[in-house]
C-alpha positions in Angstrom: 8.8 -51.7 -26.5 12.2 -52.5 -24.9 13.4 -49.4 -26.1 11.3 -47.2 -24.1 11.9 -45.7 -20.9 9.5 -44.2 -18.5 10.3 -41.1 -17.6 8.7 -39.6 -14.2 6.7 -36.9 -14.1 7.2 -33.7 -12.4 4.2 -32.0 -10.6 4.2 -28.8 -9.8 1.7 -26.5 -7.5 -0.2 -24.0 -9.5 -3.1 -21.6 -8.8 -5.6 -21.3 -11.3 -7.6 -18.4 -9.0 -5.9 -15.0 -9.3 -4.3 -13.9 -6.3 -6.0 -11.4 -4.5 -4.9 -9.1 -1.5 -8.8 -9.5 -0.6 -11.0 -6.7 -0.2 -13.1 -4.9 2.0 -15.2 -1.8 2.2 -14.3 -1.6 -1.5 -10.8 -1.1 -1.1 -8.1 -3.4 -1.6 -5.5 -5.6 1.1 -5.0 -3.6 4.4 -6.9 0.1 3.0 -10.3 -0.8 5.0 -8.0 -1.0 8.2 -7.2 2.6 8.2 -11.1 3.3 8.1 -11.4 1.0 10.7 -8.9 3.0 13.3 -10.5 5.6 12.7 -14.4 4.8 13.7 -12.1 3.4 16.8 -10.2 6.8 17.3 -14.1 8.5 16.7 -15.5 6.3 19.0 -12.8 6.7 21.9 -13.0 10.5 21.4 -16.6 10.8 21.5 -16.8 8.6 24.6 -14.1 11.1 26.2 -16.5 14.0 25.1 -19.4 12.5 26.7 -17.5 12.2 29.9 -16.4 15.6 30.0 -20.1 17.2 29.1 -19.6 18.4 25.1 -22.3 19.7 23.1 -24.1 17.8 21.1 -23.0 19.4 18.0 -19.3 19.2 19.9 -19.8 15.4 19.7 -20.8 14.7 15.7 -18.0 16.6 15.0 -15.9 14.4 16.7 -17.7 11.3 15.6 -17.2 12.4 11.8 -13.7 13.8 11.6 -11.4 10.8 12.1 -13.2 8.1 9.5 -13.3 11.5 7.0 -9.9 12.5 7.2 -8.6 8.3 7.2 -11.2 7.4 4.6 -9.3 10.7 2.4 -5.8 9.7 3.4 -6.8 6.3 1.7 -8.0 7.8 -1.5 -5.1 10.1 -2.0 -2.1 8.2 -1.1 -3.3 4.6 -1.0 -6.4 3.6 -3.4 -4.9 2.7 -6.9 -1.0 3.6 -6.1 2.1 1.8 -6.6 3.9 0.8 -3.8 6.2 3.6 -2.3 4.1 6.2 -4.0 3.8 7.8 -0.8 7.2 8.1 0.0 7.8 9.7 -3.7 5.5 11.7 -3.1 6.7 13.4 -0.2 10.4 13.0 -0.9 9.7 15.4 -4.0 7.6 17.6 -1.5 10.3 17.9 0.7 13.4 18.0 -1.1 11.9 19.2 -4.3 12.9 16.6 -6.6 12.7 12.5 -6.7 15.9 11.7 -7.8 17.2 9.3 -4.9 13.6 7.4 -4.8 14.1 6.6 -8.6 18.2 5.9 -8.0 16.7 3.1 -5.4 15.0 1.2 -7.9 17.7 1.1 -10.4 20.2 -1.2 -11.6 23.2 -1.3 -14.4 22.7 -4.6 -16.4 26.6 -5.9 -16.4 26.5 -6.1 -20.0 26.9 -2.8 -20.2 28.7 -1.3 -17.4 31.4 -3.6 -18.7 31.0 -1.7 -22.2 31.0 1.8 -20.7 34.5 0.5 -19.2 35.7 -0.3 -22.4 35.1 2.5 -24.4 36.7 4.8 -21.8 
């Protein structure tokens, strides 16, 4: 028994419930906000109409457009996307092609940029 020696423990933190960005609305981390702005930008607008005397007809327009065209933006761009997808996306729109987005992400392991240098 002398022979033995006690030898401490380390504890660490660990989470045994997945990590979750949280969701709302059925979308995932910070998507329901853009939703959110705009039934505010909706509401504003149709406040503004009512001041100035729109139509009825005038005003549900209003009312509908903003959550429509955010809730869209969300479901082509955001819902289910990498990260940065967006930024691809309109890169290749813009420039026609995506080679600097993917360059970004990149990197040489050592092993064998030190190869390459020895073979030349």
């Amino acid at each position: 028994m002398d022979d033995y020696k006690e030898v401490e423990l380390i504890v660490t933190a660990t989470y045994s419930v997945k990590e979750s960005k949280g969701n709302a609305l059925g979308l995932e981390g910070n998507q329901a906000l853009f939703i959110v702005g705009g039934v505010i930008v909706s509401f504003l607008l149709m406040f503004y109409g009512m001041m100035n005397g729109w139509s009825f007809m005038s005003l549900i327009g209003v009312v509908i457009t903003p959550p429509v065209i955010s809730y869209i933006y969300v479901l082509l761009f955001l819902k289910g996307r990498p990260p940065g997808y967006q930024k691809a996306l309109l890169h290749g729109l813009i420039l026609g092609s995506d080679d600097d987005v993917k360059k970004e992400n990149k990197s040489i392991n050592p092993y064998y940029r030190e190869k390459r240098k020895n073979l030349k």
